[in-house]
VEXDREN-2710 file (C-alpha; in Angstrom, 1 decimal):
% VEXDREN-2710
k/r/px/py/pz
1/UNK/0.0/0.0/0.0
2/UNK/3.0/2.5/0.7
3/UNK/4.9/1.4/-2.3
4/UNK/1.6/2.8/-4.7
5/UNK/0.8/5.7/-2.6
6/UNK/4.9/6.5/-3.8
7/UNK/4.3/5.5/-7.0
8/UNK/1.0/7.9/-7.2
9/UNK/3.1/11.0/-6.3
10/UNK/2.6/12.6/-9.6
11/UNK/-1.0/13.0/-8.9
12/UNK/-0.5/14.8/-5.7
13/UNK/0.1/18.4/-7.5
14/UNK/-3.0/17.6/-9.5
15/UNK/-5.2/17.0/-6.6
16/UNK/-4.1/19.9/-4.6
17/UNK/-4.6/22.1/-7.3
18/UNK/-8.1/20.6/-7.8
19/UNK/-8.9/21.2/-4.2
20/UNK/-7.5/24.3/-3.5
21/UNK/-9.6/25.9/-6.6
22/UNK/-12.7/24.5/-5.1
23/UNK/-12.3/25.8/-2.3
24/UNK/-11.3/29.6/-3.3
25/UNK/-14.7/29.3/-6.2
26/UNK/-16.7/29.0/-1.9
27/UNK/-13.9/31.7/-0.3
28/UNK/-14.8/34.4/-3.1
29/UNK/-18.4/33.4/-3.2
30/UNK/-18.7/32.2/-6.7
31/UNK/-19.9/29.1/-5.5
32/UNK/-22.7/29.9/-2.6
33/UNK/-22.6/28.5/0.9
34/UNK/-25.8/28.5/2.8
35/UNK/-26.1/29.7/6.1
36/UNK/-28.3/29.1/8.7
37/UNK/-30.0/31.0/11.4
38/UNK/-29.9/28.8/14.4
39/UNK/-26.5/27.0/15.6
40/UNK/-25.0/24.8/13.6
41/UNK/-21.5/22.7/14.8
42/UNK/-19.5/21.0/12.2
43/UNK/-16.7/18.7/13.8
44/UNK/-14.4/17.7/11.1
45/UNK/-10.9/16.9/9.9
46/UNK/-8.7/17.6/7.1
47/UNK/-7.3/13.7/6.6
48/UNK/-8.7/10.5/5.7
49/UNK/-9.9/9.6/9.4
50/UNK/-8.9/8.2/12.8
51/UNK/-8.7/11.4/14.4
52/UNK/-11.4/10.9/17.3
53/UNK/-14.9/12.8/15.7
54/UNK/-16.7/10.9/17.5
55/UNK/-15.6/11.0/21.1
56/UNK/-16.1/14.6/20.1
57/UNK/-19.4/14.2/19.0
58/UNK/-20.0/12.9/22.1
59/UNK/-18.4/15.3/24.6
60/UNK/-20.6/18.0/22.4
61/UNK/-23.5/16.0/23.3
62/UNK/-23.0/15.2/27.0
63/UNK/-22.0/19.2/27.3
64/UNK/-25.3/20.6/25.9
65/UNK/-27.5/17.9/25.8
66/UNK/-29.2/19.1/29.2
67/UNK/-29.3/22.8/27.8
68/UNK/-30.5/22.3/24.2
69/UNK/-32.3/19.9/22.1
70/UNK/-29.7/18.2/20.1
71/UNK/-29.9/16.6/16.5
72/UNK/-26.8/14.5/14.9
73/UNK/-26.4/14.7/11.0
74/UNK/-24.0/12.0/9.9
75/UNK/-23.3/10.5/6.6
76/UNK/-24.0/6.7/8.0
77/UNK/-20.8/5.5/5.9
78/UNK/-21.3/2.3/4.0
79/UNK/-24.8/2.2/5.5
80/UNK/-27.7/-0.4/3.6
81/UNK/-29.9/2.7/2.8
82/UNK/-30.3/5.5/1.0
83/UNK/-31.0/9.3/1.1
84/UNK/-32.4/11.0/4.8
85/UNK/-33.3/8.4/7.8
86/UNK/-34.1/9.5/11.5
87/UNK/-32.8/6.7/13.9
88/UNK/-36.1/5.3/15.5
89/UNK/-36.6/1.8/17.7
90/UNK/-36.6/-0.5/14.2
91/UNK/-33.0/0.9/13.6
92/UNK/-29.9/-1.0/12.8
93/UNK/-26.2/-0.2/12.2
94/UNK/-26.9/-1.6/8.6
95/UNK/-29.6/1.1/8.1
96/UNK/-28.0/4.1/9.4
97/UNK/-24.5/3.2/9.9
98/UNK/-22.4/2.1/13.3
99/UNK/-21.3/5.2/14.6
100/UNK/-24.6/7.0/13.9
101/UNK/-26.4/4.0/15.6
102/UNK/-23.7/4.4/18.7
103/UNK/-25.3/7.7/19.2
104/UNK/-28.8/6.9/19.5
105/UNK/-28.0/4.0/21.5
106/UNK/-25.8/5.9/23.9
107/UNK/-28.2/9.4/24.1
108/UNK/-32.2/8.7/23.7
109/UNK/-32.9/12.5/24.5
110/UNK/-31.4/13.8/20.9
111/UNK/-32.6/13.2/17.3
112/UNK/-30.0/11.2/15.1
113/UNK/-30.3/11.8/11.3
114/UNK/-28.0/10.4/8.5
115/UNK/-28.2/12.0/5.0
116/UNK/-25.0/12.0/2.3
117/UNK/-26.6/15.4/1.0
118/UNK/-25.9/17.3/3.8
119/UNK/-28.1/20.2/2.9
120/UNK/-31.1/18.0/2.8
121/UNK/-30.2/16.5/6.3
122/UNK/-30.6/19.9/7.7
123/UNK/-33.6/21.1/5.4
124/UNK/-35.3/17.3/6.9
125/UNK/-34.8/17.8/10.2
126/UNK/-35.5/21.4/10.8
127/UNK/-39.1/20.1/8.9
128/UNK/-39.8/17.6/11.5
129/UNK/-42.7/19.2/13.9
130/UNK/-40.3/19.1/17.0
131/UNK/-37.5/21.0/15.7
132/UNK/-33.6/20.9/17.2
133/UNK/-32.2/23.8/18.7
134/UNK/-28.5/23.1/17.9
135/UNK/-27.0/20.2/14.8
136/UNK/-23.8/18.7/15.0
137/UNK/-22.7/17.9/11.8
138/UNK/-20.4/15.1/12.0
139/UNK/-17.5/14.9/9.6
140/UNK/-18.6/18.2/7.1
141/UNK/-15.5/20.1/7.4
142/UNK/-15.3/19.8/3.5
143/UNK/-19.1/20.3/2.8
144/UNK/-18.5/23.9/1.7
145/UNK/-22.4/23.9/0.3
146/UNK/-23.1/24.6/4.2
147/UNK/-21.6/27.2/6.2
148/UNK/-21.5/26.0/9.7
149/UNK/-21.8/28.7/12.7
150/UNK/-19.0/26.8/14.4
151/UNK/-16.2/24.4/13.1
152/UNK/-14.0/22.0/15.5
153/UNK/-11.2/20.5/13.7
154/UNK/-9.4/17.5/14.3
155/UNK/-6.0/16.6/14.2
156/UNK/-4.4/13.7/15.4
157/UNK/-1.3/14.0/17.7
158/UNK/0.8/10.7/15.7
159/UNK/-0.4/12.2/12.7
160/UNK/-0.8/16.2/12.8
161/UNK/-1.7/17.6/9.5
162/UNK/0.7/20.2/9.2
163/UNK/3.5/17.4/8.8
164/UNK/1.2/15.6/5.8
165/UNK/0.3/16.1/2.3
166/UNK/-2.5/15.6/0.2
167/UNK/-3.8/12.1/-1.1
168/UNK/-3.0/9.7/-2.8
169/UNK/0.2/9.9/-1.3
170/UNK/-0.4/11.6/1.9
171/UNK/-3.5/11.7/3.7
172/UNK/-5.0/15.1/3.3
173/UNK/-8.4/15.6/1.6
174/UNK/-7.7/19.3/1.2
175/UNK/-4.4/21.7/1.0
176/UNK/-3.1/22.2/5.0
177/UNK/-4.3/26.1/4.7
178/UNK/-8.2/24.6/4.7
179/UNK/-7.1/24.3/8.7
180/UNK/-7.9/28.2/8.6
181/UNK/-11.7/27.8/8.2
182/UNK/-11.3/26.5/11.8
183/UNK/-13.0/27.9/14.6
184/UNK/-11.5/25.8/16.8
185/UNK/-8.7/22.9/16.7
186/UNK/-8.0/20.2/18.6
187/UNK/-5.1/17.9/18.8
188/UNK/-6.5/14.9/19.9
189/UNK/-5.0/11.3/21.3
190/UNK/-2.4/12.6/23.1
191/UNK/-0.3/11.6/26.2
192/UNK/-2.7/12.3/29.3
193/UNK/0.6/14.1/30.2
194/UNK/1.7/15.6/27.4
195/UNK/4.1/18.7/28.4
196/UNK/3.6/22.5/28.2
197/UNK/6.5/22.4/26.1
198/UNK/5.4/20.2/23.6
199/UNK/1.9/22.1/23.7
200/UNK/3.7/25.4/22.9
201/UNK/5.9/23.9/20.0
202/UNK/2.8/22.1/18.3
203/UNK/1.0/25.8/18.6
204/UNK/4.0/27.4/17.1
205/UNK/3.2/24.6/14.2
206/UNK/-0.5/25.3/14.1
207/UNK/0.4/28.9/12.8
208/UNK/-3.5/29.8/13.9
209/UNK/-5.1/33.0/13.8
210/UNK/-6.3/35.5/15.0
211/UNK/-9.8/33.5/15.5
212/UNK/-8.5/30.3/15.7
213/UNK/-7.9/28.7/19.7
214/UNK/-6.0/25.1/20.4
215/UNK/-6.6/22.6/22.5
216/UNK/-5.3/19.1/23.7
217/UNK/-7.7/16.1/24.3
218/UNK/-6.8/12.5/25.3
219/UNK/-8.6/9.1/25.3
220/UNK/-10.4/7.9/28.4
221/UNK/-10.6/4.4/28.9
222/UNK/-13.2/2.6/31.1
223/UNK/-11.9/0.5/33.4
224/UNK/-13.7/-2.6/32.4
225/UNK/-15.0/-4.0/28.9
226/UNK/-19.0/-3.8/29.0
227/UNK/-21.1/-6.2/27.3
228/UNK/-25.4/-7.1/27.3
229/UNK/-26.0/-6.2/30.9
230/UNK/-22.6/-7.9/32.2
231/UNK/-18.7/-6.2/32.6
232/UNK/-15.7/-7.5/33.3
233/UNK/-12.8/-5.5/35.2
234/UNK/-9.3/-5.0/32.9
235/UNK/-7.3/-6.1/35.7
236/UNK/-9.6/-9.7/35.9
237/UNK/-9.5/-10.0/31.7
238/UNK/-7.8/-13.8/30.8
239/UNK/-6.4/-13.9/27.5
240/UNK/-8.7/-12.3/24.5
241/UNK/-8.7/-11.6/21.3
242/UNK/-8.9/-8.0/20.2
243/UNK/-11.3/-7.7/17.0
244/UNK/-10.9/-3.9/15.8
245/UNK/-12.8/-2.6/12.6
246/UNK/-11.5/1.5/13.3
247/UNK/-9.3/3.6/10.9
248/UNK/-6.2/3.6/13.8
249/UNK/-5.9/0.6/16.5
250/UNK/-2.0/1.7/17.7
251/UNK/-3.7/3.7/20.9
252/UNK/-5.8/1.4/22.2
253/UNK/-3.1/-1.4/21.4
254/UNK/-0.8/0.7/23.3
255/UNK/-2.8/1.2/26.2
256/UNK/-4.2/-3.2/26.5
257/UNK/0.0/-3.6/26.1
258/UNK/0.7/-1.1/29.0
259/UNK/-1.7/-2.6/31.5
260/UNK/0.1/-6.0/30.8
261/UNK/-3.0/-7.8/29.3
262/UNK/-2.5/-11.0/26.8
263/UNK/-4.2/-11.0/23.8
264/UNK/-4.1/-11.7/20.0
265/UNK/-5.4/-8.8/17.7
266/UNK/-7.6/-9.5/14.3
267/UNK/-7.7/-6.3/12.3
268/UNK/-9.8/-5.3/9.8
269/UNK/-10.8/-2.0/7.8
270/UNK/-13.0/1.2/8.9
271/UNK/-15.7/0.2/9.2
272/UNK/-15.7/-3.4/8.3
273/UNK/-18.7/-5.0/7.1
274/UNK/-18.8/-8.1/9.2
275/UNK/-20.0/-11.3/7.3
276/UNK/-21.1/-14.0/8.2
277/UNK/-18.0/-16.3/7.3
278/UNK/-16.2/-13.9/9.6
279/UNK/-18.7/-14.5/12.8
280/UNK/-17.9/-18.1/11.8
281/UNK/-14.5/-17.7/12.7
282/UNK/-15.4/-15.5/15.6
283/UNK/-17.7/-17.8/17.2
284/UNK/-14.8/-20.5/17.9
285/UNK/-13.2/-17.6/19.8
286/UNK/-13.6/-17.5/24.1
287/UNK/-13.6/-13.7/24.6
288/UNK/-13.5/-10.9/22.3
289/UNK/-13.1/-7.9/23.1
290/UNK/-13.7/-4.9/20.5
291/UNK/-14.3/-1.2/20.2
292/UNK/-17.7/0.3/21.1
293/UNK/-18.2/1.4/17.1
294/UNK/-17.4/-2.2/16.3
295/UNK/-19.7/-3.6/18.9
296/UNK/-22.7/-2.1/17.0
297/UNK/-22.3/-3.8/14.0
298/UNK/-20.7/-7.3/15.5
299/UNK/-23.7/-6.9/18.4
300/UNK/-26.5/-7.5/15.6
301/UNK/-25.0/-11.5/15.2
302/UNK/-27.2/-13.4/18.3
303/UNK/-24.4/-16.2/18.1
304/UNK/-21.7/-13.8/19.8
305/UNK/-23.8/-12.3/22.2
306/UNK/-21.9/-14.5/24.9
307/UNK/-18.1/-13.9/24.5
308/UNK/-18.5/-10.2/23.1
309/UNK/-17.3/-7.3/25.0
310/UNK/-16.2/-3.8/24.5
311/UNK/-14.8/-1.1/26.2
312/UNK/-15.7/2.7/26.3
313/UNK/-13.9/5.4/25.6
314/UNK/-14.6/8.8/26.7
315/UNK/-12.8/12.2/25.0
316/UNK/-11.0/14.3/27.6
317/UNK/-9.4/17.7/27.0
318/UNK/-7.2/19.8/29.2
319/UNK/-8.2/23.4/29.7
320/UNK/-12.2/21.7/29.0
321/UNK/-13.3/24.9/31.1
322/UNK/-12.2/27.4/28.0
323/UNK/-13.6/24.6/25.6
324/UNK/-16.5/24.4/26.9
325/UNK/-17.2/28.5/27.1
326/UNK/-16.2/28.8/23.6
327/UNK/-18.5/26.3/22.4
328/UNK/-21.6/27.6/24.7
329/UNK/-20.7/31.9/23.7
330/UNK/-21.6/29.9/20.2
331/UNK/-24.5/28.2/21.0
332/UNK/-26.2/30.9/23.5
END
């Protein structure tokens, strides 16, 4: 996979310039944005994926879900349906996708919508007779048609976009200088106890302006793996197997390693479409233990029900006072 990402570095000029003029036709107004009247929260990156969206998407929840009435506008990637669905009781991940289906599971006091068109999404949801106060529009950072209130972008701490390039060869959908639409960014996965130091020299990097505010965010982990009604603690875990369907599995292989637990680790792609050939092969195996994401999908398959676990993970960010001000000035 490196070798033709190499080989595809010709194209990399070509796709910048692509993107770049795109995005100047929205910055000059030649092609129209829409804006909208009420507040509207885009949380987005400028690379492929596995920068954390959404433990973000959830922190934005838990923080003004007791204030505001909240709606969620995903895509639902490689979701079994089409065009604009509202997560109701007879949902699956199939039908609106797993992360999308994570949300409604995990908050029953919001609305969760999917919709590729974007624009739609929001035009649907705003028609529905119990309108949202607030949308969070999960991974739209490059949905120019819509002009978000607010934008929260994501950068990845092992992977920090100002040290990338564009695709194919790098990992950027759009030039670095798209990082200046941002209202906010945050570097996410990072030590717990990441230094001041570092902090200032990654700032230095960011080049932000005068708009623009930082912040550092780490990954919680539970302290036991969760399953139907039943949890086990990490320290009382025998050997497992670790079944992981994300874009990046390095942190939370990291942190299994550190606490000394044994385990073997099957890895598939983002958003893996489990089959049933594969819960064949799963079914032989005592205790799994997976990601919450991959738990929707792998939790639809009765036949696992009994060895499947997996365990939360909860955003954190330092300075979450100033965060959290920002993002309810916005809102309020």
């Amino acid at each position: 996979m490196k070798f033709i990402r190499i080989i595809l570095f010709p194209i990399v000029p070509i796709y910048f310039i692509v993107t770049w003029f795109r995005n100047c036709l929205y910055d000059r107004g030649i092609k129209h944005s829409q804006s909208y009247d009420f507040p509207l929260i885009c949380v987005g990156n400028l690379s492929t994926g596995g920068t954390g969206k959404t433990p973000m998407i959830e922190y934005l929840i838990r923080l003004l879900k007791d204030k505001k009435s909240l709606a969620t506008l995903s895509r639902g990637y490689k979701r079994q349906s089409e065009g604009f669905v509202l997560a109701d009781k007879n949902t699956s991940a199939s039908i609106i996708g797993d992360e999308p289906f994570q949300f409604y599971n995990k908050f029953n006091c919001i609305k969760v919508a999917v919709d590729a068109d974007r624009l739609n999404g929001i035009s649907k949801l705003m028609g529905l007779k119990e309108k949202s106060e607030v949308i969070l529009l999960d991974d739209a950072f490059q949905h120019r048609q819509i002009r978000a209130g607010f934008n929260i972008l994501l950068t990845a701490y092992n992977n920090l976009y100002f040290k990338d390039i564009v695709l194919p060869t790098g990992n950027l959908r759009e030039p670095r200088f798209g990082a200046n639409r941002a209202d906010i960014i945050v570097i996410t996965k990072c030590d717990k106890n990441i230094s001041e130091i570092e902090k200032v020299k990654i700032v230095e990097r960011l080049k932000l302006k005068s708009h623009q505010h930082a912040f550092f965010s780490y990954i919680d982990y539970n302290d036991s793996v969760l399953s139907f009604g039943k949890s086990i603690k990490l320290e009382h875990l025998p050997r497992f197997t670790l079944v992981t369907g994300i874009a990046n599995a390095k942190p939370l292989v990291d942190f299994l390693s550190a606490k000394g637990l044994q385990f073997d680790h099957l890895e598939y792609a983002d958003h893996y479409d489990f089959k049933v050939s594969d819960v064949d092969k799963l079914r032989s195996i005592d205790l799994i233990v997976t990601t919450e994401k991959d738990f929707m999908r792998l939790s639809g398959f009765k036949n696992l029900e009994e060895n499947l676990y997996y365990l939360p993970i909860r955003l954190k960010l330092h300075n979450a006072e100033a965060f959290d001000k920002a993002v309810e000035t916005f809102v309020n």
